[in-house]
C-alpha positions as CSV (number, residue, x, y, z in Angstrom):
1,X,110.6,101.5,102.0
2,X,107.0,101.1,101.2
3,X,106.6,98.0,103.6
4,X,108.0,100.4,106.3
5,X,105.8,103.6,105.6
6,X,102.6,100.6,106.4
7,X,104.2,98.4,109.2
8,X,105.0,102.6,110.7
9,X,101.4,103.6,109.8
10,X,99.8,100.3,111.7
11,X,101.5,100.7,114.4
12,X,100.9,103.9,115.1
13,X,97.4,104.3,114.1
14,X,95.5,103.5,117.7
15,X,97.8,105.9,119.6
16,X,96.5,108.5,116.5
17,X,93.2,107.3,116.9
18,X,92.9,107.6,120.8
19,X,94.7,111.3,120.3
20,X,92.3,112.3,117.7
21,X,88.8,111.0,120.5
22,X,91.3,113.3,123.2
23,X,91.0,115.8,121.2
24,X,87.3,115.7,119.7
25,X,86.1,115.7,123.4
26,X,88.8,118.0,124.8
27,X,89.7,120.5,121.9
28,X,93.0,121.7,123.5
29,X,94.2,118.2,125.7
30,X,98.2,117.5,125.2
31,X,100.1,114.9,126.5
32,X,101.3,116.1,130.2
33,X,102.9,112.7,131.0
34,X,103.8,108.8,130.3
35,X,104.4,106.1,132.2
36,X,104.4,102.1,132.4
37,X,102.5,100.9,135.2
38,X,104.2,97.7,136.6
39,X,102.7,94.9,139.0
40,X,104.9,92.5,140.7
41,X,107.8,92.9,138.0
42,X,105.2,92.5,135.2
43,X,104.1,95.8,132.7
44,X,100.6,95.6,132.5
45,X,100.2,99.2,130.6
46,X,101.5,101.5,129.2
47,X,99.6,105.1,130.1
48,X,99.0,109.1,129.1
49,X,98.2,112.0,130.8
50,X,95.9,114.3,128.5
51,X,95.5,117.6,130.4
52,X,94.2,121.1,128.8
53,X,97.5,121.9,126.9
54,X,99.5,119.9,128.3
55,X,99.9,121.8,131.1
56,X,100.0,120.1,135.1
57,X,97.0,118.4,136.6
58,X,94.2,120.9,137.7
59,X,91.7,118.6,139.4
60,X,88.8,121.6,138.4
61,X,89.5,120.9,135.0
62,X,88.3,118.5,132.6
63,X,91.7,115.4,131.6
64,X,91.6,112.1,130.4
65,X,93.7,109.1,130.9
66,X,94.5,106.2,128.1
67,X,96.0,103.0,129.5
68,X,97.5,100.9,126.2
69,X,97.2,97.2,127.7
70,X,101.0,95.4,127.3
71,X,99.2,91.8,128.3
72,X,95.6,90.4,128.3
73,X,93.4,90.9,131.8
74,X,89.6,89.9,132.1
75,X,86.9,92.0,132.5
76,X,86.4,90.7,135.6
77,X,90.0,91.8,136.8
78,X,89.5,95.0,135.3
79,X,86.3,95.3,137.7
80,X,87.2,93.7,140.8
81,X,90.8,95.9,140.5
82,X,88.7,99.0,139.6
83,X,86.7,98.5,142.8
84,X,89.8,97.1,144.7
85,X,91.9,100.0,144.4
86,X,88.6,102.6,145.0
87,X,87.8,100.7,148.4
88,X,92.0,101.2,149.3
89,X,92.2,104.6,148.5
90,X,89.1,104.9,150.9
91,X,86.5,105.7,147.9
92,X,84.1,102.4,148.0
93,X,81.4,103.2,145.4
94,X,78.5,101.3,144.1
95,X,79.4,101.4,140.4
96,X,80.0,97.4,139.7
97,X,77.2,97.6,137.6
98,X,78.4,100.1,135.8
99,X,82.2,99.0,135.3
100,X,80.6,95.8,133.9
101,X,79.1,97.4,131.2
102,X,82.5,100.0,130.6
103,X,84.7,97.3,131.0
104,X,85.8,94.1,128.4
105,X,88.5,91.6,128.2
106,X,91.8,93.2,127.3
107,X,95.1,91.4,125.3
108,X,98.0,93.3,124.4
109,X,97.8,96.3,122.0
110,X,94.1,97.0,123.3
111,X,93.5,100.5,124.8
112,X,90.9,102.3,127.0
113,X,90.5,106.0,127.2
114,X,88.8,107.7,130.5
115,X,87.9,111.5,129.6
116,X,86.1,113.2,132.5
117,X,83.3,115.1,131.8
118,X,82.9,117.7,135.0
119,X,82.9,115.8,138.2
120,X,80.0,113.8,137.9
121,X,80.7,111.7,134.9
122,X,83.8,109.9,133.1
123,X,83.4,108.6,129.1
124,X,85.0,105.2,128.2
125,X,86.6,104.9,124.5
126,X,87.7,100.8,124.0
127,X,90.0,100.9,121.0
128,X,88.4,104.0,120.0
129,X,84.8,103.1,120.3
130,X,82.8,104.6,122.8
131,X,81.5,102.2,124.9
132,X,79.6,104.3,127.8
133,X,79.7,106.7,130.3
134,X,80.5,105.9,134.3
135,X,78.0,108.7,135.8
136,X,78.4,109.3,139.6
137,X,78.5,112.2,142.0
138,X,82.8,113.0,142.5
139,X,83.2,109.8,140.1
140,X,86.3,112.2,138.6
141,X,88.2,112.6,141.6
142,X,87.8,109.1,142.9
143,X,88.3,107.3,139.8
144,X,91.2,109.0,138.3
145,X,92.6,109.8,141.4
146,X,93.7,105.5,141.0
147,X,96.2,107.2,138.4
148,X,97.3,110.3,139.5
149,X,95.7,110.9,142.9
150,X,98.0,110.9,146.0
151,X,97.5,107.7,147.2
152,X,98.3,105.7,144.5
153,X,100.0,102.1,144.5
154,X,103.1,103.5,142.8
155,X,104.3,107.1,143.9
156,X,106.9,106.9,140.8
157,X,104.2,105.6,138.3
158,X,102.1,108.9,139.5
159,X,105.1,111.5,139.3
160,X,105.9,110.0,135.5
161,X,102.2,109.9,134.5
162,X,101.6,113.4,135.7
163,X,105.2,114.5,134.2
164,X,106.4,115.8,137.4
């Protein structure tokens, strides 16, 4: 029973830990939704929906977004999709400079967490360390809007994340 209680405790303890940043920087954040993104048949993460108790996505308000990574990426895919998927949704922004410093190689079990900070600025937690701060004017609604905007790669991945 004991081996259990600490195989439980491990696993869960950096979806605690990212809940417990959510909360530090948004006192009253809840999960609103779930969902597993998938690219060509393969799950690359697993992702949350933290909006002001839990209630449905209010652009004006302040959410974050925690992606728990279900296979390794490079930083460099992490940046050149980041920057991929703002130039398709028609948002091309110069913040590769930026991403660089945000963004690290990923394997399996890692996990980022975007919290916005008003519109101008998004914070970056890597496993629960923060790691910086992506500051640029409307950086919320362009960057998150990759996740739960309206023109997003996967119309079902959206509706699940933003637990409609």
């Amino acid at each position: 029973m004991l081996r259990f209680a600490v195989f439980f405790a491990l696993l869960t303890a950096p979806t605690l830990l990212q809940a417990s940043i959510v909360k530090s920087v948004l006192s009253t954040a809840e999960v609103r939704g779930e969902a597993t993104y998938r690219f060509i048949g393969l799950s690359l993460y697993q992702a949350r929906l933290y909006t002001k108790d839990g209630a449905p996505l209010d652009w004006s308000e302040d959410f974050g977004i925690e992606l728990n990574y279900l296979r390794g990426l490079t930083k460099r895919d992490l940046v050149e999709g980041t920057l991929q998927e703002l130039e398709r949704a028609g948002n091309p922004l110069p913040v590769r400079e930026q991403l660089t410093q945000c963004f690290d190689d990923v394997r399996k079990g890692d996990q980022y967490l975007a919290v916005s900070r008003g519109q101008d600025q998004i914070g970056f937690w890597r496993n629960g360390v923060r790691v910086c701060t992506l500051s640029h004017p409307q950086i919320k609604q362009h960057f998150m809007a990759i996740f739960v905007g309206e023109n997003t790669r996967s119309k079902s991945f959206t509706r699940k994340l933003k637990g409609d």
